[in-house]
N, C-alpha and C positions, 0 to 999 in steps of 0.2 A: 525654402532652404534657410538653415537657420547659419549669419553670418560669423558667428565664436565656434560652431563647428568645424565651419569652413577653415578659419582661421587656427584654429586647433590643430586640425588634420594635413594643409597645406602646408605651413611653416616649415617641416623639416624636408620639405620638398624645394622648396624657397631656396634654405639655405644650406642646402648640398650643393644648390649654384653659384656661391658665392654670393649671393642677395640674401635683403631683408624686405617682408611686408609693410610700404605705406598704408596703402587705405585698401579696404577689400568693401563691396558695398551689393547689394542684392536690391532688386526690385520687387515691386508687388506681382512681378513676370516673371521672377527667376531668373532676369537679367544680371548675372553675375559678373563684376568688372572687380582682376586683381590686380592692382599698382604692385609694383616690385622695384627697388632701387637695387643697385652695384652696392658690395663693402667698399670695394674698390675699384674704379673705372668704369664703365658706362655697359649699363646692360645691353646687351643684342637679339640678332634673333634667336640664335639656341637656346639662352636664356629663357626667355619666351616661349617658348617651343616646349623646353623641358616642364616648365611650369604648368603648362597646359597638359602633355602628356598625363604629368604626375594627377591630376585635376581629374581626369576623365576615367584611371582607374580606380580613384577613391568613388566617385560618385558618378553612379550610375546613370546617364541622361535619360533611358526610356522611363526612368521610375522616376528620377527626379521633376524631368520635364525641362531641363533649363537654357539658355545660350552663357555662352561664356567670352569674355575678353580679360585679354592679361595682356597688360602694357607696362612700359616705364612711366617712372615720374615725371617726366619730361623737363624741358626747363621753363615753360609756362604755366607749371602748376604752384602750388604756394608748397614751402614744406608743411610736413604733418607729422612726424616723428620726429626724436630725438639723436635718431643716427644721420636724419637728411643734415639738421642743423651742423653735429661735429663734422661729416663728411666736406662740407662746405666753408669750415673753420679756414681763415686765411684768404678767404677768397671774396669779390664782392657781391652784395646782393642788394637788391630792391624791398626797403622796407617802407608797409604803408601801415602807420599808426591811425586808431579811433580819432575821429575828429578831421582826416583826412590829412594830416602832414604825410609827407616823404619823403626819404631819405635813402639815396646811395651813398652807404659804407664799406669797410671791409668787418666780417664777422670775426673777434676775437677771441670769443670763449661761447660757450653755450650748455645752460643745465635746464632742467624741468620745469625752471619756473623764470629762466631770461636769456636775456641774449646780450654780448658785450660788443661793441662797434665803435669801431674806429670811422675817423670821418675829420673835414676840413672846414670849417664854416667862415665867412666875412662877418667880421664882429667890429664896434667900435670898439677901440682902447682908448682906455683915459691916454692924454697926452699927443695922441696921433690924430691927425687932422681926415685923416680916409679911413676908411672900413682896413680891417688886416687880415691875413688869415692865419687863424686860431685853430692847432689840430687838439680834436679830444677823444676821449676814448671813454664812453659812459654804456651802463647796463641799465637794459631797459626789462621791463617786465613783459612776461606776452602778454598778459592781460592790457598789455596798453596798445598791442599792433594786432593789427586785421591779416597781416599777411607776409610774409618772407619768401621773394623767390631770387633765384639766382639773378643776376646783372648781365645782361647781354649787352656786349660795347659793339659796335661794327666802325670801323679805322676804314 
């Protein structure tokens, strides 16, 4: 199965549910797996459900030969589009940059080529005898983080 077909033909099935396409991915099995996020609020199982529907009367499984899953993005996944990033705008997440730093921030802005984050760090200041904390707010490139997912806090 070829995956830009897929994604061609699915999309407006997508988003008649109020979703858009993260990742769609095909094996050398015709194992078919489609991520789908919420525009807004959190996908369920109708979502799910409709997707699949929609899925099985575009493409024929005795001709195709294939399995299918369609799931959310979850919140263990990194994002991968540009609607996961803005949908998450204000909120915090777990970013793990090249070279292995990390950092929980909140996400302030986000375009095609970065991400803006807010955040609190212990810094020395001239003058101050201890570490202080210094809020800042700087954009990072993607090309410098391996991965952004949402921030799970458990209180």
């Amino acid at each position: 199965m070829n995956k830009e077909l897929i994604v061609e033909k699915i999309a407006p099935a997508v988003a008649s549910v109020g979703c858009f396409l993260v990742d769609v991915t095909v094996s050398a099995d015709n194992d078919v797996e489609i991520v789908i996020e919420k525009a807004e609020g959190s996908v369920d199982w109708d979502d799910c459900s409709a997707v699949d529907k929609s899925f099985h009367e575009l493409f024929d499984q005795d001709v195709e030969d294939y399995s299918l899953t369609v799931s959310s993005a979850g919140l263990d996944r990194p994002f991968k589009v540009l609607r996961q990033f803005e949908k998450a705008v204000g909120t915090r997440v777990d970013v793990r940059f090249r070279g292995g730093k990390r950092l929980v921030a909140t996400l302030t802005a986000a375009d095609e080529e970065s991400v803006t984050l807010a955040y609190a760090a212990l810094e020395l200041v001239e003058g101050k005898k201890k570490k202080v904390r210094v809020d800042h707010e700087d954009r990072f490139l993607l090309s410098e983080i391996n991965s952004v997912t949402p921030y799970i806090e458990f209180k």
